[in-house]
C-alpha positions in Angstrom: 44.7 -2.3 -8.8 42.4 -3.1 -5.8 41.7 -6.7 -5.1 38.8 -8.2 -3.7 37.7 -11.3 -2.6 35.1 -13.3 -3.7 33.1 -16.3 -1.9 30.9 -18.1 -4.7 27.7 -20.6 -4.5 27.5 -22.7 -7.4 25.9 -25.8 -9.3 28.4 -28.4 -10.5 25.9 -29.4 -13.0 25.7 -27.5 -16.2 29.3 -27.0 -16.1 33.1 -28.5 -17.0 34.4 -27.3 -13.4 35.3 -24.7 -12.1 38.6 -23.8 -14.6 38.2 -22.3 -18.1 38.6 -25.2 -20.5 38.2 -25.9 -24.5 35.3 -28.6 -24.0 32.5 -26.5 -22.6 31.6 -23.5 -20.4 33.3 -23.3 -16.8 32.1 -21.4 -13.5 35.5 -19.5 -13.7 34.7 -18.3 -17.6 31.2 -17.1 -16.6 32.7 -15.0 -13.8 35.6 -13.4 -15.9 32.5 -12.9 -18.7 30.6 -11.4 -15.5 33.8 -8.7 -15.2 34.2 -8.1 -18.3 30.8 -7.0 -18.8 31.6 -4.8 -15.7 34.6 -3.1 -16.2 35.1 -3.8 -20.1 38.3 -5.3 -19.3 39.5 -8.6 -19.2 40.9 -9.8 -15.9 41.8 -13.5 -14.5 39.3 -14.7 -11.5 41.7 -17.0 -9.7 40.0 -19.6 -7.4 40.7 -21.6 -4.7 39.6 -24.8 -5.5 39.7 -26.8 -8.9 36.3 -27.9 -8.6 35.8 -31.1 -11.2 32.8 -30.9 -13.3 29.3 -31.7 -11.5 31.4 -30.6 -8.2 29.0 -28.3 -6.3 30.3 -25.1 -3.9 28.5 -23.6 -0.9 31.7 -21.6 -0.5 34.1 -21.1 -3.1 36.7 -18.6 -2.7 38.2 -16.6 -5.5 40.0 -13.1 -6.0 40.5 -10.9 -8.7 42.3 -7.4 -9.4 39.5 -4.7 -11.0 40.3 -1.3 -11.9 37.9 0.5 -9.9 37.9 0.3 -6.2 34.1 -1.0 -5.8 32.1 -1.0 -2.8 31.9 -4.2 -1.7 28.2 -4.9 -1.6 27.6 -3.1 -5.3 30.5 -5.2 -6.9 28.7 -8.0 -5.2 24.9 -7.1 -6.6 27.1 -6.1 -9.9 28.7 -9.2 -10.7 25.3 -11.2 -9.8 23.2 -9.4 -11.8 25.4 -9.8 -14.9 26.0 -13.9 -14.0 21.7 -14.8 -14.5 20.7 -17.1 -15.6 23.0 -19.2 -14.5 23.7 -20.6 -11.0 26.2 -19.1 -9.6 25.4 -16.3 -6.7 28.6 -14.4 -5.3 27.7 -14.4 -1.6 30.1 -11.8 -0.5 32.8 -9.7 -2.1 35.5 -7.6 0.3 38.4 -6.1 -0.3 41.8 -7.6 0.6 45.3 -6.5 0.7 47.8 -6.8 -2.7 49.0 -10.3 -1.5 45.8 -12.0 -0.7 45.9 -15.2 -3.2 42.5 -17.1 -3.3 44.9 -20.7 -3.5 47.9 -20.0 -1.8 47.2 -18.1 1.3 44.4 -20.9 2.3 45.1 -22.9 5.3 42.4 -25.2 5.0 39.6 -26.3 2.7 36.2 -28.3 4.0 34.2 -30.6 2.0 31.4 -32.5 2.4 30.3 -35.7 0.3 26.4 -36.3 0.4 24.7 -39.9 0.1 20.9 -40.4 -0.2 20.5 -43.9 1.2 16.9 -44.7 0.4 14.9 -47.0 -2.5 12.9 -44.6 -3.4 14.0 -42.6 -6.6 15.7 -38.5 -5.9 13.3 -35.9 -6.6 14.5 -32.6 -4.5 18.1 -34.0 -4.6 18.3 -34.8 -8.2 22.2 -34.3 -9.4 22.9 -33.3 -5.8 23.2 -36.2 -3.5 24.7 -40.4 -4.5 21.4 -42.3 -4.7 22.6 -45.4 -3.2 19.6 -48.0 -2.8 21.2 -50.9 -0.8 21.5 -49.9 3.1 24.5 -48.7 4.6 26.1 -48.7 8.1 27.2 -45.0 8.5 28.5 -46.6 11.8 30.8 -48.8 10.3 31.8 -46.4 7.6 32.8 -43.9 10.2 35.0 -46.1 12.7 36.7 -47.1 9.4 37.3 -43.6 8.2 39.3 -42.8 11.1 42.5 -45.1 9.5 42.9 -42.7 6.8 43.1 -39.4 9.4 46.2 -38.2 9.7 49.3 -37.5 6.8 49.7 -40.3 5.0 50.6 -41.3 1.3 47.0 -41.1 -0.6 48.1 -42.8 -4.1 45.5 -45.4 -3.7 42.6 -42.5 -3.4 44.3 -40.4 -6.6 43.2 -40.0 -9.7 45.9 -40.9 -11.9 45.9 -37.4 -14.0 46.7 -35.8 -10.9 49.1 -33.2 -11.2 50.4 -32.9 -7.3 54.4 -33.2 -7.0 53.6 -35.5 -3.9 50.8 -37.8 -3.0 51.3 -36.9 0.7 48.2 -35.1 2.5 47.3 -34.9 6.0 43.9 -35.5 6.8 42.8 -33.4 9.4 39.0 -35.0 9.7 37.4 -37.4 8.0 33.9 -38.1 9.9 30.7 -40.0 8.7 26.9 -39.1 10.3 23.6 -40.0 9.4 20.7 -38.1 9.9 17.3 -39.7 8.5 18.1 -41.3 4.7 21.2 -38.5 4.4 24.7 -40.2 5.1 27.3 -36.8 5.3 31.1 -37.5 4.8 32.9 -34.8 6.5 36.4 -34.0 5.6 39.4 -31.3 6.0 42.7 -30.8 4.9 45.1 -27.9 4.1 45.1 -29.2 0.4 43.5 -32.4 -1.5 44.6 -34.7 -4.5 42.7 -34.7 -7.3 39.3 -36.7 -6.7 40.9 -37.4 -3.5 37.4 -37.0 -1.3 35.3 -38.7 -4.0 37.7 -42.1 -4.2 37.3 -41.9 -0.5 33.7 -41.8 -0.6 33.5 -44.5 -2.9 35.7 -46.6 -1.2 34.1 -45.8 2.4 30.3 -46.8 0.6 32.0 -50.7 0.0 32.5 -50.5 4.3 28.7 -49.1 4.7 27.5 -51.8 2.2 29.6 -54.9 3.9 31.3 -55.6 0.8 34.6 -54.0 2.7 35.5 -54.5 6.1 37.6 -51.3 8.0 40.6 -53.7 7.6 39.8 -53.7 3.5 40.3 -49.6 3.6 43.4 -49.8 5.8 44.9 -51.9 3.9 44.2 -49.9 0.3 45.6 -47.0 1.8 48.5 -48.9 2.3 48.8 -50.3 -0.8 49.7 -46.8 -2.4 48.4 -48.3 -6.0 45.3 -46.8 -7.5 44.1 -50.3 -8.6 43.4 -50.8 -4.5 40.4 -47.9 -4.5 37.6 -49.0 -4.4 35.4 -47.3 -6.7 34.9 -43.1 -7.4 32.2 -41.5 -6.0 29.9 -39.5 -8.5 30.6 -36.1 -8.4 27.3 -34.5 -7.7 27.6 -35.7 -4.4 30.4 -33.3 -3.8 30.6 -29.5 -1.9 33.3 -28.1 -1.7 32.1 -25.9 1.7 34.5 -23.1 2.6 38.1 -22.4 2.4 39.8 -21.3 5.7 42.9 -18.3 5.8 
């Protein structure tokens, strides 16, 4: 069976997440409906990411096996044209050898947490940016940020239904930039905890704000308790970017 990879866009909002669940509709059923439709067979689209729901994706990674070897720019129009209305585009699709696996062969996935720090109500970036009203020192949040780079023990900025054998992670960025009202929290690792970038958002608004200091966030890291986060991040806020192999 040929395999191809896919990279996805998606909206977080109308859905659960990314994997198939019992309470609603996920981005991974629609695209296994999508091949379905194509091929009249059921196959598993395996991703890369576990995307919670309202968790956005500029580029998602997935594979799958079909039984047709497709070109890959018709299997891309294919699957597309069968996923309307909903959003979810498949940017690319390309064939990859029998032991490409979307999660496993990754190296590295990016992600990007977006704050709109202005009073005025969202309009454009409605259920796609934190609306946080009370001014905050991207500055300040970035100097701090820089504690928690590195491999450390993240049980402090894990959610507690987290599956992961181990709470150790290594951090490989972790910057904060403004540009205009937009605060951007930058981060990279080979592999994240559960709601591991939003509790670090969340905690990292409490430094912008002044209710932390960058002693406050050290010091919750190194508490290793999840009662020292500071708060979770909404998840609309989140991309997951692009996945590295």
């Amino acid at each position: 069976m040929p395999r191809f990879a896919l990279t996805i866009e998606y909206d977080g909002g109308p859905f659960v997440g990314w994997q198939r669940q019992a309470n609603g509709v996920s981005v991974q059923q629609r695209l296994e409906e999508a091949v379905l439709a194509l091929e009249g067979e059921r196959r598993v689209v395996h991703g890369a990411g576990r995307t919670d729901a309202g968790v956005h994706a500029l580029g998602q990674v997935a594979h799958v096996d079909l039984t047709r070897d497709w070109r890959e720019d018709r299997l891309r129009d294919a699957l597309n044209a069968h996923l309307r209305p909903d959003p979810i585009a498949v940017l690319a699709a390309r064939r990859v050898g029998e032991t490409f696996e979307a999660r496993f062969s990754a190296i590295r996935r990016h992600y990007r947490y977006v704050i709109d720090n202005r009073r005025a109500p969202l309009t454009l970036r409605l259920g796609r940016a934190w609306h946080v009203k009370r001014p905050l020192d991207a500055g300040a949040m970035h100097a701090a940020a820089q504690a928690l780079v590195g491999r450390h023990d993240f049980t402090t900025f894990r959610a507690a239904e987290c599956q992961a054998s181990s709470p150790l992670r290594t951090l490989e960025r972790l910057d904060v930039r403004r540009d205009g009202d937009l605060i951007e929290i930058v981060t990279c690792a080979r592999s994240f905890l559960h709601n591991q970038v939003r509790s670090m958002a969340g905690s990292l608004e409490h430094v912008g704000s002044g209710k932390w200091r960058a002693d406050d966030l050290r010091a919750a890291l190194e508490a290793k308790t999840r009662a020292r986060c500071g708060q979770v991040a909404p998840p609309h806020g989140l991309y997951l970017v692009t996945v590295d192999y």
